[in-house]
N, C-alpha and C positions, 0 to 999 in steps of 0.2 A: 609064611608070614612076610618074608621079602618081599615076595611076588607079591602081595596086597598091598604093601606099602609101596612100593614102587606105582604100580598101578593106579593109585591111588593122588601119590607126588603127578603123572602125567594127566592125571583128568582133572587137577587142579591149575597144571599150567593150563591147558587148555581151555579150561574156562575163563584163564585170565585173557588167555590172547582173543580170546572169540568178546569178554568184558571189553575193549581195551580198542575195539573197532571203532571207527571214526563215524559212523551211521547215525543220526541225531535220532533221537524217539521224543515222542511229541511231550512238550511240557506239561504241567500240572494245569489246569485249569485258572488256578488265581494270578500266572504267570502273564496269560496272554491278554487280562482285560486293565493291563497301564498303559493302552495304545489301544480302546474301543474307535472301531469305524463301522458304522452304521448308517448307511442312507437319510440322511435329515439329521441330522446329529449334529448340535449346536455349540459354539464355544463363545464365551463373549469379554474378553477382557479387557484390561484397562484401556489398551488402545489399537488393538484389532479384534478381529471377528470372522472365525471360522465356522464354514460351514459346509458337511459333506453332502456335494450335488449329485455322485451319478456314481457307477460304476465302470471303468473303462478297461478295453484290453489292447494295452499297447506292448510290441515285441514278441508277443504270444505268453503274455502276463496281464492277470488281472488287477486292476487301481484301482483305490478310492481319487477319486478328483475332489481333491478339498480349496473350495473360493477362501481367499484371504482377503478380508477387506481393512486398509489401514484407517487409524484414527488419530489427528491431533486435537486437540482440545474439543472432542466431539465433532470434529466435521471430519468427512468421507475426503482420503486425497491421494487414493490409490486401490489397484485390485490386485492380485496374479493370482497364478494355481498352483497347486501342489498335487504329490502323487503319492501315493503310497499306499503299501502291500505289508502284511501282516501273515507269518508263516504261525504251523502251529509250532514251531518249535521254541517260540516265543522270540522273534526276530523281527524285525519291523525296517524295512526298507525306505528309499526314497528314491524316485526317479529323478535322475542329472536333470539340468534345464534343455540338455539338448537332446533329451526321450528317449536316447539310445542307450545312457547307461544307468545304473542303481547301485545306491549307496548303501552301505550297512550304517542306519541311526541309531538303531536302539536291541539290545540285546538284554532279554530280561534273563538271560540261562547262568550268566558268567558269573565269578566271584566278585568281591569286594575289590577294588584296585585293579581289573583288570582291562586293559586299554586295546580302543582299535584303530584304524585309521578311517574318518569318515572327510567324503569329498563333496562339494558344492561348491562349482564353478571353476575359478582356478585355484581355490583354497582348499588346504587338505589342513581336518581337523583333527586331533587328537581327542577322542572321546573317552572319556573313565568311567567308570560304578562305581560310586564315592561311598552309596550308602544302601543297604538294604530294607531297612529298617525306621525308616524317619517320623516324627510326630510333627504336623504343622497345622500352625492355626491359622487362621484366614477370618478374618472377625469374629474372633469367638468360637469357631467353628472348629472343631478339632478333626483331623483326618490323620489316623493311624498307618502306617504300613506303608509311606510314600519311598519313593525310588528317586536318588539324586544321581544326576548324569553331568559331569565337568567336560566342557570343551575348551581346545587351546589348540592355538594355532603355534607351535614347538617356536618357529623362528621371528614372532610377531610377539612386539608387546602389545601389553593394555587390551587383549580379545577375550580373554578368560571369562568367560561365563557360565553359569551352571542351571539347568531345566529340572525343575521337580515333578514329577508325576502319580497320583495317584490312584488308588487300584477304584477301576467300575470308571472312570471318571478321563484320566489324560493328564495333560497338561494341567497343570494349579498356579506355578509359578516360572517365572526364569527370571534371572537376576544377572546381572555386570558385576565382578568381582572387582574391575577397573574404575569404572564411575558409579559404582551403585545402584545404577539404574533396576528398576524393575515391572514387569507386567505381570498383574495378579487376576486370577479368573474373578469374574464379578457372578455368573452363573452359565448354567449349562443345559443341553436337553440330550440324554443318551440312552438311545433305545426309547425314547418315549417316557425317559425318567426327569425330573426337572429338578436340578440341584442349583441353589441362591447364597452368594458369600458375599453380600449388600450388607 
């Protein structure tokens, strides 16, 4: 009977140490679509407009190349690009402005409150999981099950802002905790789906 139980105590550690490995295994499915990228896949809000061009492999990694086109009062008064990569482990990257390095942006795996350090340019962000769970309306429009994301720059005031994003969809909102500001999707095209919040 010792001998079983013993036996028994060590194929339970074992499984915990072998549980307990640092190996990521791919997320659930509804994890990895709050950061769809899909070729032609359109974003259009209050005052810019994205849109994914191409697929690129820079450093011996694959990108989306996503055009930013900025807007003030409706007129066109800037472009750049963006980069980013999408693991299935439900991770979402962004390539530095200088191509050589990537940031960790968005982590749909972590708990509530758990923070990391995300970089663009010479600013290092402090990024949170504020909420797992969020209900937001957008004219009427109800979207269930959004994910809010807080950035903060630790030793800057006044940069506090937070990105909402919803599952099937992306980005819906980001907002200024400082000035209030905010950019709201007006509508969408993903995957050949067309979502309108007019």
């Amino acid at each position: 009977m010792r001998v079983i139980v013993k036996l028994s105590i060590h194929f339970f550690v074992l499984l915990l140490i072998i549980s307990s490995c640092t190996k990521e295994h791919p997320a659930p499915a509804y994890v990895s679509d709050y950061f769809p990228l899909n070729i032609g896949d359109t974003w259009n809000y209050q005052s810019q407009k994205l849109e994914i061009k191409s697929l690129k492999t820079i450093n011996s990694k694959a990108y989306y190349e996503v055009l930013i086109s900025q807007y003030n009062a409706g007129v066109l008064y800037g472009t750049n690009y963006a980069y980013y990569r999408k693991t299935t482990y439900g991770k979402v990257y962004k390539l530095n402005n200088d191509l050589n390095s990537e940031s960790l942006l968005y982590d749909f795996t972590v708990p509530v409150n758990h923070s990391w350090t995300y970089k663009e340019g010479d600013m290092e962000w402090q990024v949170t999981n504020s909420t797992e769970s969020k209900v937001v309306n957008i004219n009427h429009s109800i979207i269930a099950n959004c994910r809010q994301f807080d950035f903060d720059i630790v030793t800057a005031l006044d940069d506090e802002h937070a990105v909402i994003l919803a599952p099937g969809i992306g980005k819906i909102i980001s907002f200024s905790y400082a000035w209030g500001m905010n950019d709201t999707l007006k509508s969408a095209v993903i995957n050949g789906v067309d979502y309108s919040f007019k």
